[in-house]
N, C-alpha and C positions, 0 to 999 in steps of 0.2 A: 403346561410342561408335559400332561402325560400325552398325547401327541408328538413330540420331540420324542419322547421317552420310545412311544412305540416304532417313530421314525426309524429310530437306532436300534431298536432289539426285535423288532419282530424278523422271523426267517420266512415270513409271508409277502409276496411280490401286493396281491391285490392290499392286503394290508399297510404294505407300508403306504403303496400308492394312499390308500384312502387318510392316512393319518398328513401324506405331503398336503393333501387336498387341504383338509382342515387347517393346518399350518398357515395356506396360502392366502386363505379365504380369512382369515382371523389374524391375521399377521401381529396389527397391530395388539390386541387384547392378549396375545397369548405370549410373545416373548416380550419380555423386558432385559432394558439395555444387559444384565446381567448376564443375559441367557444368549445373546448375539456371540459368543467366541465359539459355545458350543454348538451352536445352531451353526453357524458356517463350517466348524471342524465336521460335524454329520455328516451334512451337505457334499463337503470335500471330498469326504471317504466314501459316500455311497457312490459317486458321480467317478470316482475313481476305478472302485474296485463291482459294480455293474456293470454287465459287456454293455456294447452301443452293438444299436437293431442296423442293419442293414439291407434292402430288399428289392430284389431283381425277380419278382414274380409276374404274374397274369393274373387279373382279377380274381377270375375261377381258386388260382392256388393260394393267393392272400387270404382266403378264407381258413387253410388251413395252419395258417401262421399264428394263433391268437394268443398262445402265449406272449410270442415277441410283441404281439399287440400291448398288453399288460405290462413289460418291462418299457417298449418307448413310452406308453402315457407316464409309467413311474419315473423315467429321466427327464422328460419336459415341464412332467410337475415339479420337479426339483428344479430346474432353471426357472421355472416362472416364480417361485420364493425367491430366488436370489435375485429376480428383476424388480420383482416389488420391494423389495426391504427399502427402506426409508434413506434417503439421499440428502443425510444429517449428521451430525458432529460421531453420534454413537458409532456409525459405520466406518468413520475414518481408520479406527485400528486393525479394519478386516478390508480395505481397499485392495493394498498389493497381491494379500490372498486371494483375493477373488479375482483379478484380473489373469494371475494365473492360471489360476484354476479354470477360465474361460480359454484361455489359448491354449489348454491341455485338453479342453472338450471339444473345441474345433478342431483340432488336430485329429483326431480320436473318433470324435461323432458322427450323425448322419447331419445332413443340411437343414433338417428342420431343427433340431437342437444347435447346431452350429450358429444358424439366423438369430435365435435368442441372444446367443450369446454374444453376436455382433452388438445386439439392441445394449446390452448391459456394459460392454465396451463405452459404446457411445456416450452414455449416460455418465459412467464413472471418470471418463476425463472430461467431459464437460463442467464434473460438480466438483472435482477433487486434483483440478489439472496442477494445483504446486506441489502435490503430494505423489504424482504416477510419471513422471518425465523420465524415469531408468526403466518404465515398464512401457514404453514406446518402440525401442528399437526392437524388443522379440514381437510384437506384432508388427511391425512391418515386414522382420525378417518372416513372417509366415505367410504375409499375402503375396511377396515375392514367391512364395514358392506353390502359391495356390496358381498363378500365372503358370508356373515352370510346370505344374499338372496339366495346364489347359490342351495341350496336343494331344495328349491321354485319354484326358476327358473326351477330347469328340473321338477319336479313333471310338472310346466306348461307347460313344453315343452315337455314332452316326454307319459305324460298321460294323454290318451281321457278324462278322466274322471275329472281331476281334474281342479281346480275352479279356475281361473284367479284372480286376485289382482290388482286394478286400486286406483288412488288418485287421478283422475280429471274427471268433467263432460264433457270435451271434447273429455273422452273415447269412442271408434265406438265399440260396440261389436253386433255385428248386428245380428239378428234370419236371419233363411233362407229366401230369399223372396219367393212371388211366381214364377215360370217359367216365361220367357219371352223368344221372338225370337231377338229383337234388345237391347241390352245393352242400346246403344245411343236414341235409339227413345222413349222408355222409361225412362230415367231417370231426375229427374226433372233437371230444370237449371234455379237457381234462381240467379247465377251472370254470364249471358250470357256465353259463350264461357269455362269458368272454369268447364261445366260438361263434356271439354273433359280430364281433369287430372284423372288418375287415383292414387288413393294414396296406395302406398302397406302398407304391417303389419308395425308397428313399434310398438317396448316393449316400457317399462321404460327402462332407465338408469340405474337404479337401480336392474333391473332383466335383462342385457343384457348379453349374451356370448362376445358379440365385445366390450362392454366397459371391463368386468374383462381382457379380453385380451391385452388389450394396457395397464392396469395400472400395471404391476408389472416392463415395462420400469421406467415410471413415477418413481413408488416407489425407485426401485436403484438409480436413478437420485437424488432424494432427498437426500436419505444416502449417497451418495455420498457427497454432495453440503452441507448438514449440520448431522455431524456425531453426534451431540449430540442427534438427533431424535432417532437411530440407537438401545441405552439401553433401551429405554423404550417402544419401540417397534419391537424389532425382535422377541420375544417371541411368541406375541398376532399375529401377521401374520405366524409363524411357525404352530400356535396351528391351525389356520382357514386354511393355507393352508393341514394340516393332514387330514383336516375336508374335505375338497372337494374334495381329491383326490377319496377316493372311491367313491363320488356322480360323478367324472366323469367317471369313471372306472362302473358304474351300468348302467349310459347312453349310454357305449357301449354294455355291455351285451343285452339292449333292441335294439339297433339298428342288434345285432347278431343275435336274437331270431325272429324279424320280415325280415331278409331275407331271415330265411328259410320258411316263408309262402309263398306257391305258390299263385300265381297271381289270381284274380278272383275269 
C-alpha cells in the first residue's frame, strides 16, 4: 500500500511515476481485493486532473520537451495498471468506472494513451459483456466522431499550411529554436537525467490515423456482442465511413503529386 499511498500523495511527477511503476509491476502482491476501489478512484483522479502531453516538434526540439517526457511516461504507466488488473469477479464493481474513465482519456489524450485505452475497452467487454451493454452506445458515439475528425486530421497532416487543433496546455508546439551544435549541452535539465528522453510527435486521440484504425475491430466486436446497437447505428457509421473514403483517397493523390517533385 505504501506505493498506492505515495501514488496519491506525492507532488513529485518522477515520483509518482516511479511508485505507478512499482504498482504495475507487483500488481498482484501489492493490492488486494480491498484496496481495488481505492486504487481505481487514484487512478481516476490522477488520469483526470494531469494534463495529457501533446507534441508537434522536430527531433532536435523533442529534446527540450523532457518534462512532458516525465508526465506522458507517468500517464501511460497509469493505463498500463488499469490494463493489467485482473479480469476476475473482484473487478466487476469497478468495470463501468473504468470504461468511462477510458473514453474520457481518449477523448482527452494523445494516441498512444488513447491506443491503451482501446486495448482495455476490448478486454473489458469481452470478459464483463452482460455487465457494460449501457456503456456501448458513448463509445460508438465517440468513434463516430473520431471519423467526423478525419478531414481535419489530414488537412493537419497532409497541409504545410494548415492550423493544428489542441485541447490541452500541456501542448509542445514549439517555434524553431535557434541553431545550436550540442542538442545535449544545451538543453535545460530541470529534472536531472530526464533531459536525456527524447519525446517524439504525438496527436490527440481524437485526430489520430492509429486509433481510427483499430476501432472498426472494436466496432464489429460490439455488433457482434450486442446486436441490438447494430439498427441504430449501422447507418450513421455507413454515412461517415462514405465520408472519409474520399478524404483518404485525396491523401493519396497528395502523397502521388509530391513524389513526382524532384529532390532539392
Amino acid at each position: 500500500m505504501a506505493a498506492l499511498i505515495a501514488l496519491r500523495d506525492s507532488s513529485d511527477h518522477k515520483q509518482k511515476t516511479a511508485a505507478a511503476a512499482e504498482l504495475r509491476d507487483n500488481l498482484d502482491a501489492l493490492i488486494t481485493p480491498d484496496a481495488f476501489q481505492p486504487l481505481v478512484d487514484c487512478l481516476e483522479s490522477l488520469l483526470l486532473h494531469t494534463p495529457p502531453v501533446f507534441v508537434n516538434v522536430s527531433p532536435q526540439q523533442a529534446r527540450l520537451c523532457a518534462p512532458y517526457a516525465d508526465l506522458q511516461k507517468l500517464r501511460y504507466t497509469l493505463l498500463e495498471i488499469i490494463h493489467r488488473l485482473p479480469l476476475t469477479d473482484v473487478l466487476k464493481p469497478h468495470v463501468k468506472q473504468i470504461l468511462q474513465l477510458m473514453n474520457k482519456v481518449i477523448r482527452t489524450d494523445n494516441e498512444d494513451n488513447a491506443m491503451l485505452c482501446l486495448k482495455v475497452i476490448i478486454d473489458l467487454h469481452k470478459h464483463f459483456k452482460s455487465l457494460v451493454e449501457d456503456q456501448v452506445q458513448p463509445f460508438l458515439d465517440l468513434v463516430q466522431d473520431i471519423y467526423r475528425n478525419m478531414p481535419q486530421t489530414v488537412r493537419e497532416s497532409f497541409d504545410p499550411l494548415a492550423v493544428p487543433f489542441f485541447s490541452s496546455p500541456a501542448e509542445i508546439q514549439a517555434p524553431n529554436p535557434p541553431s545550436f551544435q550540442s542538442p545535449k549541452a544545451t538543453s535545460p535539465n530541470p529534472t536531472g537525467d530526464s533531459a536525456e528522453v527524447a519525446l517524439r510527435n504525438l496527436s490527440r486521440g481524437m485526430a489520430s490515423f492509429k486509433t481510427l484504425t483499430e476501432c472498426p475491430i472494436i466496432v464489429v466486436l460490439l455488433f457482434q456482442n450486442y446486436r441490438q446497437c447494430v439498427a441504430k447505428n449501422l447507418l450513421a457509421f455507413t454515412l461517415l465511413i462514405i465520408e472519409v473514403v474520399p478524404v483518404r483517397l485525396h491523401t493519396h493523390d497528395i502523397d502521388a503529386q509530391a513524389a513526382t517533385i524532384p529532390p532539392g
